[in-house]
C-alpha positions as CSV (number, residue, x, y, z in Angstrom):
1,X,-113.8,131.5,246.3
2,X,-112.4,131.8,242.7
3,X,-112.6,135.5,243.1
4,X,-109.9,136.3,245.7
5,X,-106.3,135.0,245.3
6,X,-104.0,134.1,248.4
7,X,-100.9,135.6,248.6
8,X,-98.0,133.4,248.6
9,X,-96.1,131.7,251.7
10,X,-93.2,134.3,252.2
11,X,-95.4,137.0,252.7
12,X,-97.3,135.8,255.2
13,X,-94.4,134.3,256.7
14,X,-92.2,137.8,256.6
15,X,-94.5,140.5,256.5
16,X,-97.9,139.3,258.4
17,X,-96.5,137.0,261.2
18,X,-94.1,139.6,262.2
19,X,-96.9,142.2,262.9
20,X,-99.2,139.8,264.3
21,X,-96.6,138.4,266.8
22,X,-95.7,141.9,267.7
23,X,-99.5,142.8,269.0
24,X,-99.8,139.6,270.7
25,X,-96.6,140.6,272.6
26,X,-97.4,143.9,272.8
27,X,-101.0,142.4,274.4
28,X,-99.7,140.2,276.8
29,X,-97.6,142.8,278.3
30,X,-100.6,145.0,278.9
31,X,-102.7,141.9,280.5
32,X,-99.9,141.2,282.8
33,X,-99.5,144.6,284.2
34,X,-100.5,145.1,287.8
35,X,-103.2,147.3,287.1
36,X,-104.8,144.6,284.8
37,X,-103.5,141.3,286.4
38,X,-103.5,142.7,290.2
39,X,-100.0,141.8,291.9
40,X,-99.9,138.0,291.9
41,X,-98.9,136.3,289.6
42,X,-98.7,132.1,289.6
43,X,-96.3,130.2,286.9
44,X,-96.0,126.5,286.1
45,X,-94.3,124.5,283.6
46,X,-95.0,121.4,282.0
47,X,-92.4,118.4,280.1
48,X,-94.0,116.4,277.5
49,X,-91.4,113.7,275.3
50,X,-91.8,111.5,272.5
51,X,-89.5,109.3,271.1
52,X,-87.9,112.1,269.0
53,X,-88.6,115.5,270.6
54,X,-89.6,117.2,273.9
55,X,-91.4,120.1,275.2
56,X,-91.4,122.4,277.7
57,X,-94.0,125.1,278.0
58,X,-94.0,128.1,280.7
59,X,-97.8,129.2,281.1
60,X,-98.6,132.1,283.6
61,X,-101.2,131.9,285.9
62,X,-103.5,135.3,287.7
63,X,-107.1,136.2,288.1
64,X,-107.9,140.0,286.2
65,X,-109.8,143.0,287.8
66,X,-113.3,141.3,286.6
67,X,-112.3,138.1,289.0
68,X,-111.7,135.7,285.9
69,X,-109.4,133.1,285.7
70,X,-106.6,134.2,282.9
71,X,-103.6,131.6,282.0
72,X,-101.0,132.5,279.3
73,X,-98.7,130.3,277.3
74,X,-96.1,132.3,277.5
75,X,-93.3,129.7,276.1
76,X,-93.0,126.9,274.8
77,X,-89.5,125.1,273.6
């Protein structure tokens, strides 16, 4: 749309992702509290390598108050 410019990279980089990663944070803490995520919680981890990097991921595993099946990426390095 010619109308509506984007701002540029570091602004998005230093001012939006800041605030976005800071509600998913602040999200994820509330899902996993016992009142939302009951009192079990499962982890796993996954490796993945190439021939020049590798990946480990920690994802967490729990079923909410509404009996649905939640996982979370909570890492991955």
């Amino acid at each position: 749309e010619p109308r509506y410019t984007l701002k540029n990279e570091k602004f998005y980089r230093t001012e939006m992702l800041p605030k976005i990663h800071q509600k998913v944070i602040q999200k994820v803490k509330t899902m996993l509290q016992p009142e939302n995520a009951g009192n079990s919680l499962s982890f796993t981890t996954d490796c993945w390598s190439g021939s020049t990097e590798s990946l480990m991921s920690l994802t967490c595993h729990f079923i909410d108050n509404g009996w649905t099946k939640r996982q979370l990426v909570l890492n991955t390095k």
